[in-house]
N, C-alpha and C positions, 0 to 999 in steps of 0.2 A: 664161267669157270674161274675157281682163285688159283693164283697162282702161288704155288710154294715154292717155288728156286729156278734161278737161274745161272747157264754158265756157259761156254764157249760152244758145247757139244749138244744144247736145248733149251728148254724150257719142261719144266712139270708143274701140270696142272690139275687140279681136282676133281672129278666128275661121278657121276651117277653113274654106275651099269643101271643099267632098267630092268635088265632080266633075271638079274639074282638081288634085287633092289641091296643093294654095297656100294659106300664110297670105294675107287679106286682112283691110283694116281694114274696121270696120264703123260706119256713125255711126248713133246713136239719142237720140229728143228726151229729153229732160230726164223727170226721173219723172215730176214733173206736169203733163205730155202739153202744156201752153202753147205747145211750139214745136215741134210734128209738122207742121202746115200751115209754116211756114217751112223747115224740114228739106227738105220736098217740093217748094218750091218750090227751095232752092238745089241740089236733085240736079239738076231738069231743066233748071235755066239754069248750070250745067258741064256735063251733057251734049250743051249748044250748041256748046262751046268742045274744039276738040282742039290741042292746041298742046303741046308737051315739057315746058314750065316750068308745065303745069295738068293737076292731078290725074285723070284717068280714071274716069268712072264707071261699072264691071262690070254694077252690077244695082240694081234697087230692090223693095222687097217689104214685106211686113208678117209681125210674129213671132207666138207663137200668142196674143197679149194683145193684135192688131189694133194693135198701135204700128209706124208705118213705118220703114224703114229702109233706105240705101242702101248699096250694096259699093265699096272702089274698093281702089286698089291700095296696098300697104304701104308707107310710105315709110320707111328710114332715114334717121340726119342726126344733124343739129342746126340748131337757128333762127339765124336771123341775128341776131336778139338775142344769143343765148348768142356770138355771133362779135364781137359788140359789145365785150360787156359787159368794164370791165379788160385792156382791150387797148393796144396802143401806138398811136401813127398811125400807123406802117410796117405795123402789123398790121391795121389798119383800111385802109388805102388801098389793099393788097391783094384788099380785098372790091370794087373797082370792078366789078370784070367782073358778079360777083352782083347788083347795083344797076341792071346792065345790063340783064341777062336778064329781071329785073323790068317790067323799061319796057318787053322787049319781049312779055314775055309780057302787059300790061296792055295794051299798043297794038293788041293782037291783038284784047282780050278785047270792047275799043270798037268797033273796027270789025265785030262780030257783036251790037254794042249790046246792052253788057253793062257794071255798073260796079259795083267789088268797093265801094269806099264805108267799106272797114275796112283799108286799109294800111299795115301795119307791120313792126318787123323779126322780130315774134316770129308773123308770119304768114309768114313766109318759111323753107323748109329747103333747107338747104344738106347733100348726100349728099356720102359718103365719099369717091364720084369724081368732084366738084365739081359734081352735076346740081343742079339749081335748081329748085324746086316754091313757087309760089302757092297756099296754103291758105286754107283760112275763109272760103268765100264764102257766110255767113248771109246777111249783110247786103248781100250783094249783088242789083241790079235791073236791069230792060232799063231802057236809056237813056227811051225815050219811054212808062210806064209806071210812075210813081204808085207806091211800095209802099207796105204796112201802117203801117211806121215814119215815111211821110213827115211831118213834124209836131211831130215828136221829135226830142229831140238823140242820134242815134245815131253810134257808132264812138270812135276813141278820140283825145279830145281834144288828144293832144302832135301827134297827125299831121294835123289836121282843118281846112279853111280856116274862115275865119270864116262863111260862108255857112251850112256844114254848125251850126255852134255855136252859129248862131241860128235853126236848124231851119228854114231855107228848103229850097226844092225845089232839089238840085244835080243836075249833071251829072258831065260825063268829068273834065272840068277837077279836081274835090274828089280824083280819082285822082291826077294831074297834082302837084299840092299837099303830099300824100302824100311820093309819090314825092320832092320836092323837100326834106320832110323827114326822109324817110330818109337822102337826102346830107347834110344839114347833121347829122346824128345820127351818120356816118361821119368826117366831115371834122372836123366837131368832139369828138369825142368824148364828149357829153351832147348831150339833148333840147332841140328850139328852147327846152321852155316848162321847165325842171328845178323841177318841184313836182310833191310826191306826192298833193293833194287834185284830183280834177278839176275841182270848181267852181273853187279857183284858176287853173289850167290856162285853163279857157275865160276867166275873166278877163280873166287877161293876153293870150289870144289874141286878144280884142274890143279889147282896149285898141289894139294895135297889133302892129308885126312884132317878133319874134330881137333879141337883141341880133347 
């Protein structure tokens, strides 16, 4: 099986259904099994959510070494980072619509109280024929519903209000925030907080807003 990405929260890898003969992607925890109970829990809170710009979850199972794993469907693309990255503002401001479909696909995800909690541009793909997909919901929790990581500074600090960076208990709103950083990541072309250490990052996030 090849592997197409890796990140704190898995691995996704490529495989055969046999039964409907289709590539689909497959995610599985990390070697050292730490994050198979979060794995599990982020299949069954997507498969809350059905909406165009959210991934579909086919199946869930476990492989013959008892590690879970769920099916969803292949995405092409590329991230909305990579849409970022060295671009012009014409060519940025072009991505409005995508930004869009974001909001709506997250507006969606709230009102089945649901909250991704890791919004960025490199969780976002963007398809050949402009489809729009919300990825990576590890970190994601039901709104009223406490997760494992509450407590922690989880997600990633260029996009994160300050609540989230001082590991308070958030809401919709740290979505909201997100999002609002992903425009200024467009419009501007660099991150509100542009430093590569995250404890900097949170810093100047505590300290105050963007220039």
């Amino acid at each position: 099986r090849d592997e197409l990405a890796r990140g704190g929260g898995g691995r996704i890898v490529l495989a055969r259904d046999r039964k409907l003969d289709r590539i689909v992607a497959v995610k599985l925890p990390l070697e050292n099994g730490g994050s198979a109970a979060r794995l599990m829990r982020e299949a069954h809170l997507i498969a809350r959510l059905e909406h165009p710009s959210i991934v579909p979850v086919h199946d869930v199972g476990a492989d013959e070494d008892g590690r879970p794993f769920y099916v969803m469907k292949l995405l092409g693309g590329t991230t909305l980072q990579a849409r970022f990255d060295d671009k012009s503002f014409d060519e940025r401001i072009a991505l409005l619509p995508v930004v869009a479909a974001v909001a709506d696909a997250i507006a969606y995800a709230h009102s089945r109280g649901v909250i991704h909690r890791d919004l960025k541009p490199s969780n976002v793909l963007v398809g050949e024929f402009g489809e729009v997909a919300v990825i990576d919901w590890g970190l994601a929790r039901l709104t009223d519903v406490p997760g494992p990581e509450d407590g922690a500074i989880v997600g990633t600090p260029a996009y994160m209000p300050p609540e989230q960076a001082r590991a308070e208990l958030i809401d919709a709103r740290a979505d909201v925030y997100a999002l609002g950083a992903m425009l200024y990541h467009l419009l501007a072309g660099r991150l509100p907080y542009p430093v590569a250490e995250a404890d900097e990052a949170i810093a100047r996030l505590l300290a105050g807003p963007p220039e």
